[in-house]
N, C-alpha and C positions, 0 to 999 in steps of 0.2 A: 806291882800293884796298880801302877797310875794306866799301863796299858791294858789292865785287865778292866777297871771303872771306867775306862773309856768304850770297851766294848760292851757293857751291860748297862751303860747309864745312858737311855736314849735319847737325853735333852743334852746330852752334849754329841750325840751323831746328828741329832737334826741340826741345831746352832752350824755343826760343821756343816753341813749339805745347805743348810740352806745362804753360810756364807758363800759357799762355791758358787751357787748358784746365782748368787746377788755381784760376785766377780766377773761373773761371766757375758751376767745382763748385756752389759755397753757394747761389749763386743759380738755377739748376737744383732744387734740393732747397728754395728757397722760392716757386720758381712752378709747382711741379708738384701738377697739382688746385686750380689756383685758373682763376678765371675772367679775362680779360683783352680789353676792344673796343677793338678797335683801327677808328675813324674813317678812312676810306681817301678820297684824291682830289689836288687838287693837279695839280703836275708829276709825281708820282711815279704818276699814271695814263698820264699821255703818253708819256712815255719809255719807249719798248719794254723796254730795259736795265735801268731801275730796276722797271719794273713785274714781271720777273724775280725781282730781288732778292726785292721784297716779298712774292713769292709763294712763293722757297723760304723767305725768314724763317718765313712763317707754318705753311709744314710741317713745318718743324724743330719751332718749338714745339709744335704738335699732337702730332709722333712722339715730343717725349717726355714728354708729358702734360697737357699746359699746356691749356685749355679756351678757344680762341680764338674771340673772335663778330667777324668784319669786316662794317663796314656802309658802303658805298659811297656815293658824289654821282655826278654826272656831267654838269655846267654844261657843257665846252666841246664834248661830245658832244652833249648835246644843242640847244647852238646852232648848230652842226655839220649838223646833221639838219634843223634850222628853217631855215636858210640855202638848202638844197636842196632843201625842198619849196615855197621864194619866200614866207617870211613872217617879218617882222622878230621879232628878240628888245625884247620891251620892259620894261622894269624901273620900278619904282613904289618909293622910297625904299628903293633897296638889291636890294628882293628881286623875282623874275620874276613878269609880269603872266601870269596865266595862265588864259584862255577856254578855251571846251572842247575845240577844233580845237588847241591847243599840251598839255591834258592829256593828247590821246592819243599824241601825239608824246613826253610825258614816260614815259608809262608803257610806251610799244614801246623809247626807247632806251634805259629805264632797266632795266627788268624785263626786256623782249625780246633787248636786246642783249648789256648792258653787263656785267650778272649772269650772264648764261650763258658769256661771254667770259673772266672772273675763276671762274668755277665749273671751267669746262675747265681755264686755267690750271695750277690747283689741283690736279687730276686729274693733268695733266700732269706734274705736279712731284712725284708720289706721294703727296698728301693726299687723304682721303677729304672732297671738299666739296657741300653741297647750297645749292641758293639759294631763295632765298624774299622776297617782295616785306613789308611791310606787311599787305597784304590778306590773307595767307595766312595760316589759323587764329585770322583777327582779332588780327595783330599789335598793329598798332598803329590806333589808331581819332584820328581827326582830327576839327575844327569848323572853319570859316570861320575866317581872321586879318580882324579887322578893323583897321588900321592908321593910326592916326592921323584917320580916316573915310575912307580913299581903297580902291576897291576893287580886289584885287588878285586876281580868281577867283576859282580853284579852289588857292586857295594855303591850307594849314593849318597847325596846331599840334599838336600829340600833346596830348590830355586823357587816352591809357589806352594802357597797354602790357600786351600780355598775352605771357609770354616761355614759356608751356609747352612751345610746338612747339619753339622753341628750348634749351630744357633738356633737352627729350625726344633732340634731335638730339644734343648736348653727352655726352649720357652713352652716345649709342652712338658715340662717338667721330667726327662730324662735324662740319668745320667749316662753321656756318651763314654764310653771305654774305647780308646782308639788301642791298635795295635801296629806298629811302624815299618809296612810296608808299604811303599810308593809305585806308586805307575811313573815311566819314563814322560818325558817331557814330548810337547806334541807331536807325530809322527813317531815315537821310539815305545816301540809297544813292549819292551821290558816290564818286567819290575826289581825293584830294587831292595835293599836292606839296606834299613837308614839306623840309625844312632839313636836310640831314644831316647837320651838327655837332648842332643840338640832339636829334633821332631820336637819336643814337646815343650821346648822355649819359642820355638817360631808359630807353634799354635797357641801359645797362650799370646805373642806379640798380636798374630790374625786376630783373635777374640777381643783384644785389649781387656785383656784382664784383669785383676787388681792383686792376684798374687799369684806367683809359681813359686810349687815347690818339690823338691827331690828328696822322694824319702830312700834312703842308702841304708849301707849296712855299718857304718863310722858315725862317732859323736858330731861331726863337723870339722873343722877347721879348727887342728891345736898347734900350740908352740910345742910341746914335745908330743912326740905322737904316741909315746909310753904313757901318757898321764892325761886319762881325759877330764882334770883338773884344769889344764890348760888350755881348756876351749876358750874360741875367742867367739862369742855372743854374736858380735856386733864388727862389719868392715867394712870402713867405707870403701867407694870405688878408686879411689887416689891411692889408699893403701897397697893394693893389690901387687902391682911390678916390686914395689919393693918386698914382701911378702914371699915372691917368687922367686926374686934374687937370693934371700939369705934362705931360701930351703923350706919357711913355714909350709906354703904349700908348692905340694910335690907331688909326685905319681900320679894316681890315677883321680887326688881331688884336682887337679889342674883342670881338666876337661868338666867338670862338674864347675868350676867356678868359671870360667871359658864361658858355659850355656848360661848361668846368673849373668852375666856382663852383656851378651846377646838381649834376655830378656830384658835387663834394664834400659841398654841403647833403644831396644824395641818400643820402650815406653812402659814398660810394666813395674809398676811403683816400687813393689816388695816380691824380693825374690829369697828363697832359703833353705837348706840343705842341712836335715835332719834325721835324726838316727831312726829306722824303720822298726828295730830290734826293741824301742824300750814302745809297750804295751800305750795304744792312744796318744801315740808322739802327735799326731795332726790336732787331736784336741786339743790338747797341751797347747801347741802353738798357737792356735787361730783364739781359744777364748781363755787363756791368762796373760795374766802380764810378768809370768816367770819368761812363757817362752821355751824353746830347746833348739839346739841348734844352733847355726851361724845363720846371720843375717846383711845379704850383703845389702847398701844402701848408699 
């Protein structure tokens, strides 16, 4: 009965919307003209529905002021593509082995596809977005990973982020969509496949921006990983080694909390790593003070 008067009594949908709205205010009025990267992939690529979401979130905050950088991966795309042109995916301690015949295959699905795919999007949605790879304007400049001694291609690391094109975009009111392939470092006419959890902490470190965040396919950071009950909100930086000792965090959020640590050494106030799967997760985070996710601090 109470959720049915709640659906046909419209002065208790307004009271609600208009409390939302009145929660939201303050924070509105502290992210507007700041800058915020948001690290894109996960489920919340696959899912047609969420991929939605994520792309009216990010026009809302651009329309109303908010300075958004999204920088995309695209792992199951692009194993996707290597599956059909009959050439296995192969990985070297974590990360993809990458010869020259699979770089081009990174750079058509990453840059060719997958970017112009999230640029429309965008468009669609009423954001004014443009995309840009690394290579463009000398984003980002890469060097060989050398990995333990095991050769892993044309697989790099970011040594230089160069964010003007990006700022230049920023202030005419675009949002920039990077996609994480680098040009070699000067003289080394490669290019590379970079990481794009770590890409897109050293770009938001270049932009000094006031939040990064990584939206994933995981609640965040739990004590049992059976019960997303046990998210931990909130970590500070001192927590962490110990955290890593007894197991809390393991697999594959280690390298996601790795780029949080990056970005904070970087100077970047608020970093956090949230589920891409629950519908307007970035809203959520930027204007309540519920929050989702882990927050490292």
């Amino acid at each position: 009965m109470e959720e049915n008067s709640q659906k046909t009594d419209p002065r208790l949908d307004n009271e609600h919307w208009a409390d939302v709205l009145v929660q939201a205010l303050p924070y509105f009025k502290q992210w507007v003209g700041k800058i915020v990267v948001v690290k894109y992939g996960g489920n919340a690529m696959l899912n047609e529905e969420l991929k939605a979401d994520v792309m009216e979130d990010i026009v809302l905050l651009s329309t109303i002021g908010i300075h958004v950088v999204l920088v995309h991966g695209g792992g199951p795309e692009i194993n996707n593509m290597l599956s059909r042109v009959g050439k296995e995916s192969k990985f070297v301690n974590g990360l993809r082995y990458t010869d020259s015949e699979t770089m081009e295959i990174v750079q058509m699905v990453l840059t060719g596809k997958l970017n112009k795919d999230i640029v429309g999007l965008l468009l669609q949605n009423g954001g004014k977005a443009v995309g840009l790879s690394g290579v463009d304007s000398g984003l980002l400049r890469a060097k060989k990973i050398d990995k333990d001694g095991a050769d892993l291609g044309y697989v790099g690391e970011v040594t230089e982020v160069n964010p003007d094109i990006i700022q230049s975009l920023l202030a005419q009111g675009f949002i920039p969509v990077v996609s994480t392939v680098a040009l070699g470092e000067q003289g080394d006419y490669n290019r590379y496949n970079i990481n794009a959890d770590t890409a897109a902490a050293k770009i938001a470190i270049a932009l000094k921006a006031e939040k990064f965040v990584q939206l994933t396919n995981v609640p965040g950071v739990l004590k049992d990983i059976n019960d997303p009950k046990t998210l931990l909100q909130r970590i500070q930086v001192s927590e962490i080694d110990s955290l890593i000792k007894d197991g809390t965090i393991a697999g594959g959020m280690i390298p996601k909390i790795e780029c949080c640590l990056l970005a904070r050494e970087g100077g970047v106030p608020r970093t956090h790593i949230i589920d891409g799967r629950v519908p307007h997760s970035l809203l959520i985070e930027m204007f309540s003070d519920r929050g989702i996710g882990t927050m490292i601090y």
